[in-house]
C-alpha positions in Angstrom: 352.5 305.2 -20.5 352.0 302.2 -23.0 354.9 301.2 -25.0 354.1 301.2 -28.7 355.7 299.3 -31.5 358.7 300.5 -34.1 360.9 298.7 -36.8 364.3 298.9 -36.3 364.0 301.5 -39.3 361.3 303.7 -38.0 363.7 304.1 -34.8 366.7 305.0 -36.7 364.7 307.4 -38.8 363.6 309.1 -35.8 367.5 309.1 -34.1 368.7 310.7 -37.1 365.7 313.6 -37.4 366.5 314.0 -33.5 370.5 314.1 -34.0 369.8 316.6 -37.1 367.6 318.9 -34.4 370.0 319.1 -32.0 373.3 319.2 -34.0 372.1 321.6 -36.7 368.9 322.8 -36.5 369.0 323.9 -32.7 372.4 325.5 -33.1 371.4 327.2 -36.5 368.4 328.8 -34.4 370.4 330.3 -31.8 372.5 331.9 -34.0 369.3 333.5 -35.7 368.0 334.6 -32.6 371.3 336.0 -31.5 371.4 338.3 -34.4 368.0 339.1 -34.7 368.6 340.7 -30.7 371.5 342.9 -31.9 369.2 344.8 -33.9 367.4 346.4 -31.1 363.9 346.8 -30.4 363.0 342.8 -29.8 358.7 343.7 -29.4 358.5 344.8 -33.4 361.4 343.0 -34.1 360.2 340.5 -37.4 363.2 338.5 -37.6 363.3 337.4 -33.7 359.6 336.9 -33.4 360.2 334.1 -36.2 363.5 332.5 -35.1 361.7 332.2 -31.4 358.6 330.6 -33.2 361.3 327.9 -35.0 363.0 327.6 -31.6 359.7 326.5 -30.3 359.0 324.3 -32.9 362.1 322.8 -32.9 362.2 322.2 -29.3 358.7 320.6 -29.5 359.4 318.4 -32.1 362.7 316.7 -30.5 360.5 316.7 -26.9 358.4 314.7 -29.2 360.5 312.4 -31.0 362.5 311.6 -27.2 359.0 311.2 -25.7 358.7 308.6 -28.7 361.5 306.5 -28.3 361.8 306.3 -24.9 358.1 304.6 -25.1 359.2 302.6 -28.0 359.4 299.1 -28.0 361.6 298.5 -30.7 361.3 295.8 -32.4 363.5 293.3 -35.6 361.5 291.5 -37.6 364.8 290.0 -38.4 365.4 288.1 -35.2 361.7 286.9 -35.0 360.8 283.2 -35.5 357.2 284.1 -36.6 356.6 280.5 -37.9 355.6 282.0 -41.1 352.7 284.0 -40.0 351.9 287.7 -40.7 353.5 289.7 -37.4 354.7 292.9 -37.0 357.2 294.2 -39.3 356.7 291.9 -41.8 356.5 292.4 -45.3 353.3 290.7 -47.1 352.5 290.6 -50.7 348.9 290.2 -50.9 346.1 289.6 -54.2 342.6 290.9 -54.5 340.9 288.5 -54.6 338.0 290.3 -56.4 340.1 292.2 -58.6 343.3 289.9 -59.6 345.4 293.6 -58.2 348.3 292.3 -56.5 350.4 294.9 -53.9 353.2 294.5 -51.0 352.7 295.9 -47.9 355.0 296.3 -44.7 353.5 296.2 -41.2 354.7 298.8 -39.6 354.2 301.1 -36.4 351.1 304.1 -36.6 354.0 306.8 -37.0 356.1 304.8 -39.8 352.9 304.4 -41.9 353.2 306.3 -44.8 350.7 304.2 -47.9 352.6 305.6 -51.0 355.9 303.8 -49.6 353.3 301.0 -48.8 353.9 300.5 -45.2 350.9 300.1 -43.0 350.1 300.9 -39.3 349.6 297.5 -37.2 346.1 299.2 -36.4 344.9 299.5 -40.1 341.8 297.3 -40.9 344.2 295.1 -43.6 347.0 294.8 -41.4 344.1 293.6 -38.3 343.1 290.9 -40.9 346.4 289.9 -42.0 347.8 289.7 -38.6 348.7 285.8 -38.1 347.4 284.4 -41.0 350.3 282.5 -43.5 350.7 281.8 -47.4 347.9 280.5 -49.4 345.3 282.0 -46.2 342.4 284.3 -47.2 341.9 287.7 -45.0 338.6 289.2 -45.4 339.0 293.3 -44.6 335.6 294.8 -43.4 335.1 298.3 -45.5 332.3 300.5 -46.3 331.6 299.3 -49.6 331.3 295.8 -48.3 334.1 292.7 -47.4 337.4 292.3 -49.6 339.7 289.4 -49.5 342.8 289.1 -49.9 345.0 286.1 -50.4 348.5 286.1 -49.0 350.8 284.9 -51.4 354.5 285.6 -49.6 355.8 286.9 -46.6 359.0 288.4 -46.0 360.6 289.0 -43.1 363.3 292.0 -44.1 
């Protein structure tokens, strides 16, 4: 399998929704299931059918996360010479060019993007055209209604 990237934050995110699975969630669950048992009939049973559904939810999800990090490769910005180009992780304030709108976005892995915290998969078409590119540079972003610059005007590296 392919490792994929992941800030340093995106993996401790991830630890911490995997640590709250099995240290609360997972426990909480079996508790549930042990009542619902005690009150009999388990086929029409309401409250065990729905604790065994969260159960396999829950075990899904930290399959899922596990499956994630262990193809992770994680990666600090932080410790990065990038020379003062655009690279993964880092954080890019950007202007239309068109439009004088200025906005800061961070370069992040496909399951840390999340636009109204304004961090951007690697894959994204503006994070493609600002890949590499330094200060002062002009990326041109291909969309439907037609090309958009941007011009870089800082990057951090945080």
């Amino acid at each position: 399998m392919n490792k994929f990237p992941l800030t340093v934050v995106g993996a401790n995110k991830l630890r911490a929704e995997l640590e709250e699975l099995k240290s609360v969630v997972r426990p909480r669950i079996i508790t549930a299931i042990a009542t619902a048992r005690e009150h009999g009939d388990l086929k029409e049973n309401a409250e065990y059918h729905a604790a065994r559904e969260q159960q396999s939810f829950a075990e899904g999800r930290i399959a899922e996360i596990e499956g994630k990090l262990s193809n992770a490769q994680i990666i600090d910005v932080t410790q990065m010479d990038a020379g003062g180009k655009v690279i993964f992780g880092a954080t890019v304030e950007i202007e239309n060019i068109g439009t004088e709108e200025t906005i800061t976005y961070q370069i992040v892995g496909e399951d840390e993007a999340d636009i109204k915290e304004h961090r951007i998969s690697v894959g994204s078409p503006i994070a493609r055209a600002l890949i590499g590119k330094e200060v002062e540079d002009v990326a041109v972003v291909k969309a439907p209604s037609g090309d958009i610059e941007y011009e870089i005007l800082s990057i951090q590296y945080v």
